[in-house]
VMD Tcl script that draws the C-alpha trace (Angstrom):
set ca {
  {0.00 0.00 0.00}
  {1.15 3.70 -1.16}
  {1.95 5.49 2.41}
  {2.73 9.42 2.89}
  {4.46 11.53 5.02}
  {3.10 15.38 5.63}
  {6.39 17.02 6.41}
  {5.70 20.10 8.64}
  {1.87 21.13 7.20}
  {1.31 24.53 8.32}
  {-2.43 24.78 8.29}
  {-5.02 22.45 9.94}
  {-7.34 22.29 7.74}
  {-4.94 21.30 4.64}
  {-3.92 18.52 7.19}
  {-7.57 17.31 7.90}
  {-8.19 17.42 4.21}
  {-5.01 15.43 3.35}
  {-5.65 12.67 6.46}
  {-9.48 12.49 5.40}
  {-8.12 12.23 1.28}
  {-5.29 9.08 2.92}
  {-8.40 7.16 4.69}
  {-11.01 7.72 1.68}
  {-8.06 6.09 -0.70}
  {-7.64 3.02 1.34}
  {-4.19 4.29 3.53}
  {-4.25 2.67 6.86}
  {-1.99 4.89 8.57}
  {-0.35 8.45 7.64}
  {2.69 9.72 8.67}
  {3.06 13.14 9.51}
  {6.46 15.29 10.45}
  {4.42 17.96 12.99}
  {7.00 20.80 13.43}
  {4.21 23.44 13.62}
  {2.54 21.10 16.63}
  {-0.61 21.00 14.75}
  {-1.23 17.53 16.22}
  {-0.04 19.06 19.83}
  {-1.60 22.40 20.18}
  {-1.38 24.22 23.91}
  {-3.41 22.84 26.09}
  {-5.82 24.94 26.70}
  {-9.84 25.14 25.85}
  {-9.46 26.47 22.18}
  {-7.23 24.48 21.37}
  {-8.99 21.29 22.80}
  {-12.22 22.45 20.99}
  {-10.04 22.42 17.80}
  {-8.77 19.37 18.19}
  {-12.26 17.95 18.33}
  {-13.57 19.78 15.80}
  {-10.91 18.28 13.63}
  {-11.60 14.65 14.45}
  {-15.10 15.05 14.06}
  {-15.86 17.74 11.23}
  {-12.69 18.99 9.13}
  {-11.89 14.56 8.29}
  {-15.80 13.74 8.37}
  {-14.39 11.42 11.29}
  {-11.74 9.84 8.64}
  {-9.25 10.23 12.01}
  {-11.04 7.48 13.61}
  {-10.52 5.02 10.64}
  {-6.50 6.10 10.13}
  {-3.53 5.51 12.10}
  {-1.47 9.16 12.27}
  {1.95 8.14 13.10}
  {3.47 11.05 14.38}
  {7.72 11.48 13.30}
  {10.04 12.83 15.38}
  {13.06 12.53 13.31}
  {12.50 13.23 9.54}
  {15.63 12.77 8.25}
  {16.32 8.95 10.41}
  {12.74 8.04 9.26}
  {13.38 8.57 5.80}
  {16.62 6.85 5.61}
  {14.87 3.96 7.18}
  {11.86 3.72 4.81}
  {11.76 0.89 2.84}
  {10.47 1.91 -0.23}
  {11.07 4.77 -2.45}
  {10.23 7.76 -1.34}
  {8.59 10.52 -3.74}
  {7.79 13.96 -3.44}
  {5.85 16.27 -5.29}
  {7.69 18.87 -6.20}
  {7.52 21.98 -8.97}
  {10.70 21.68 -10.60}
  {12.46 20.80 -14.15}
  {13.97 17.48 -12.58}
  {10.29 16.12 -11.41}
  {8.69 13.75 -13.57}
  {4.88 14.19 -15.05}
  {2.62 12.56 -12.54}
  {1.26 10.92 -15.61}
  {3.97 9.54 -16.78}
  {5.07 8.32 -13.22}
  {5.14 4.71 -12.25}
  {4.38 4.09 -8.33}
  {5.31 1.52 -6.68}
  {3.30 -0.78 -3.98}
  {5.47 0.41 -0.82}
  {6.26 3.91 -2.10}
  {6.49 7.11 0.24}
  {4.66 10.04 -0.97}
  {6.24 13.04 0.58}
  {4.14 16.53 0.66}
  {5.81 19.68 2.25}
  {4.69 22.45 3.89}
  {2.43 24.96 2.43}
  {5.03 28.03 2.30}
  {8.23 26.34 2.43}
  {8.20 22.62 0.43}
  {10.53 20.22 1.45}
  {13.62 21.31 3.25}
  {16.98 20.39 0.99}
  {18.34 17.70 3.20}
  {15.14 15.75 2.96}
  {15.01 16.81 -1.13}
  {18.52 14.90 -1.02}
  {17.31 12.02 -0.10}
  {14.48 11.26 -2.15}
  {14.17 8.34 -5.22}
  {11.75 10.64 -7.52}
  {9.56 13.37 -7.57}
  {6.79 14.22 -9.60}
  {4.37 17.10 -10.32}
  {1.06 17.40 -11.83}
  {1.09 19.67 -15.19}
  {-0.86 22.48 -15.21}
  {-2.93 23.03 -18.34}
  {-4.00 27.37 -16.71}
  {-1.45 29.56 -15.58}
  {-1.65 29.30 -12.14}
  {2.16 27.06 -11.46}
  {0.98 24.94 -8.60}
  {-2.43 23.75 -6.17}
  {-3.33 23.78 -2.73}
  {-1.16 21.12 -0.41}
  {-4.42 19.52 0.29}
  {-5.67 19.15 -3.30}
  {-2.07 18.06 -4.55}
  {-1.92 15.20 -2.09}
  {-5.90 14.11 -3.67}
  {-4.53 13.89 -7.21}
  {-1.47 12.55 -6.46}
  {-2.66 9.55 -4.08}
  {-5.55 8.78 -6.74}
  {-2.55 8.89 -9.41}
  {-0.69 6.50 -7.32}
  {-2.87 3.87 -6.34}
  {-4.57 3.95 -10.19}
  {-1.09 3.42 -11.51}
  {-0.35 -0.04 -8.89}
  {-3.61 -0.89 -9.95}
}
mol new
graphics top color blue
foreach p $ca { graphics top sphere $p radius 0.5 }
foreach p [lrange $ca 0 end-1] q [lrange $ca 1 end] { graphics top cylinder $p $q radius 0.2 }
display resetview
């Protein structure tokens, strides 16, 4: 099974939408780097409200059906992953999602909303891909990246 890794979303609702996107396509766990604490917010009333109000409304309760393994240490886990890992980025080295062949145990990696993947993690991916644009705007929301992609990936294992 395709697995992913959010590496340091910045906004909870583009993480809701991407952990409610892993569960509807089948993922049984996601893996997510938190460094904005998203997952760990203070703990206070707010931010227990919001935390509730992501399990039950922003993933239509797709949290309760999905493992979210939280990572520590980015750059250990993905040296230890044993399949490739992928990331979507917007460059001229990234392959055409549709031309891209995944793989059953592959890694799709997704970086934060303002800042993509950090270089040291870029370094040591086995691909990347990125999803041509047929308008002008260059690039789409985190959220609605990691829908196309995932439904690209698990089409192309069949």
């Amino acid at each position: 099974m395709i697995n992913a890794l959010l590496y340091a979303p910045e906004y909870r609702p583009n993480m809701s939408s991407m952990i409610r996107s892993a569960e509807f396509y089948g993922m049984k766990k996601i893996y997510i780097y938190d460094k904005n604490n998203l997952l760990s917010p203070p703990n206070n009333k707010t931010s227990r409200a919001d935390m509730q109000h992501l399990a039950r409304v922003w993933t239509a309760g797709a949290i309760n059906h999905i493992e979210v393994v939280v990572v520590e240490d980015k750059i250990e886990f993905l040296k230890n992953y044993p399949g490739r890992k992928i990331a979507t980025l917007v460059n001229e080295t990234s392959q055409s999602l549709n031309d891209f062949q995944f793989q059953e145990n592959d890694l799709i990696l997704l970086g934060s909303e303002k800042e993509g993947l950090e270089p040291e993690a870029i370094e040591l991916m086995d691909g990347s891909v990125y999803i041509p644009s047929l308008g002008e705007t260059p690039c789409l929301n985190v959220a609605v990246t990691f829908g196309v992609v995932a439904h690209q990936a698990l089409k192309s294992i069949g």
